[in-house]
N, C-alpha and C positions, 0 to 999 in steps of 0.2 A: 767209177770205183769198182774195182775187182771184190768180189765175194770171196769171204773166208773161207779156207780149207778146214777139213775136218776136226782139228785138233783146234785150230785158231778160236773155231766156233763154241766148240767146248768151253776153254778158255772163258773166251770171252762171256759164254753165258754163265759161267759160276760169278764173276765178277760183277756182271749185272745185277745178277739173282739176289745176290749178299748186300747189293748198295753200299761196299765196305773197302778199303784199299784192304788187300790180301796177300802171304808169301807165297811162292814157287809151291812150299812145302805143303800148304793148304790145299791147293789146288791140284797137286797129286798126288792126296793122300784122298781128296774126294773122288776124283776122274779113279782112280782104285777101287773104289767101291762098287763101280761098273764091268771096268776092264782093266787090263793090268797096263802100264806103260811107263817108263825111265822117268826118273827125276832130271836127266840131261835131257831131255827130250823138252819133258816141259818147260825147260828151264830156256832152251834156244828158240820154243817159238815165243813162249812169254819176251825172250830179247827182242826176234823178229816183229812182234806185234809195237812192242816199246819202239823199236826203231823206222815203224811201218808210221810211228805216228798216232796208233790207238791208245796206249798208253801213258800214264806218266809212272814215275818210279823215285820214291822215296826211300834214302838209306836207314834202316832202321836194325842198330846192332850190328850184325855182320849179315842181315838179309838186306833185300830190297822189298818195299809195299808198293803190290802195283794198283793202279786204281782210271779205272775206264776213262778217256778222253771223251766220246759221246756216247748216248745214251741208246739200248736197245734201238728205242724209235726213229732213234737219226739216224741210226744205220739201217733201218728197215725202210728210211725212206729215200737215204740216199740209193738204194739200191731199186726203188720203183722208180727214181729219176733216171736212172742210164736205162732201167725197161723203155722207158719213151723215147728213151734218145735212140733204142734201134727203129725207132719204126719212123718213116717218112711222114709220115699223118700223125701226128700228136694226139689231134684231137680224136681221131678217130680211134686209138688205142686208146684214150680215158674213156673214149663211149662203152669200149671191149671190158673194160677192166671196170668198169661203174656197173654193166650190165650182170658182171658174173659176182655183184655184193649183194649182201641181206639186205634186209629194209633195215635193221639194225647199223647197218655200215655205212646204209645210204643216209639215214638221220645223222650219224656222228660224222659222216664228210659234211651237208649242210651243215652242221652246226659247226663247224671248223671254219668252212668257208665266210659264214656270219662273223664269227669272232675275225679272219683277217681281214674282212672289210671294216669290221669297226677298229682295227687299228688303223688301217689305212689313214680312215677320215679321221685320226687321233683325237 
């Protein structure tokens, strides 16, 4: 999975943020409150991301609602799965990457890794 470009990211974290399907218009008239940028702008990557497959898009009126395909999380994680995938030692980059988390991080990986083994044995 290639990582979002600047604006994608934008984007996508106002839709996140909201938990809400949202217009082109919404989201740059917020991304404005920042910085200034086109309505055709936002409007072609919001198509790009719809057509990338992140989005879905509902006709409403003469707009569309677009509304997140996955969640922050899965794309935070899909993106630490292609981390692994550059390195020839897997395991030895979770040591890397376990090594540089809080004890906070390290408690909520256990306890993630608990709940998928209790699905496992369902």
């Amino acid at each position: 999975m290639r990582r979002l470009g600047n604006l994608e990211a934008e984007i996508m974290d106002r839709l996140w943020t909201w938990s809400r399907p949202a217009t082109v218009r919404e989201v740059v008239d917020d991304l404005n409150k920042t910085r200034p940028v086109a309505y055709t702008t936002v409007m072609t990557v919001t198509n790009i991301l719809h057509s990338k497959g992140w989005l879905l898009r509902d006709k409403q009126g003469r707009a569309w609602l677009y509304t997140p395909v996955r969640s922050r999380e899965a794309y935070a994680a899909a993106l630490m799965e292609n981390g692994l995938g550059e390195s020839k030692d897997r395991s030895a980059a979770l040591v890397h990457f376990v090594e540089s988390m809080s004890e906070d991080e390290v408690a909520a990986l256990r306890e993630a890794l608990r709940g998928v083994e209790r699905q496992a044995k369902g």
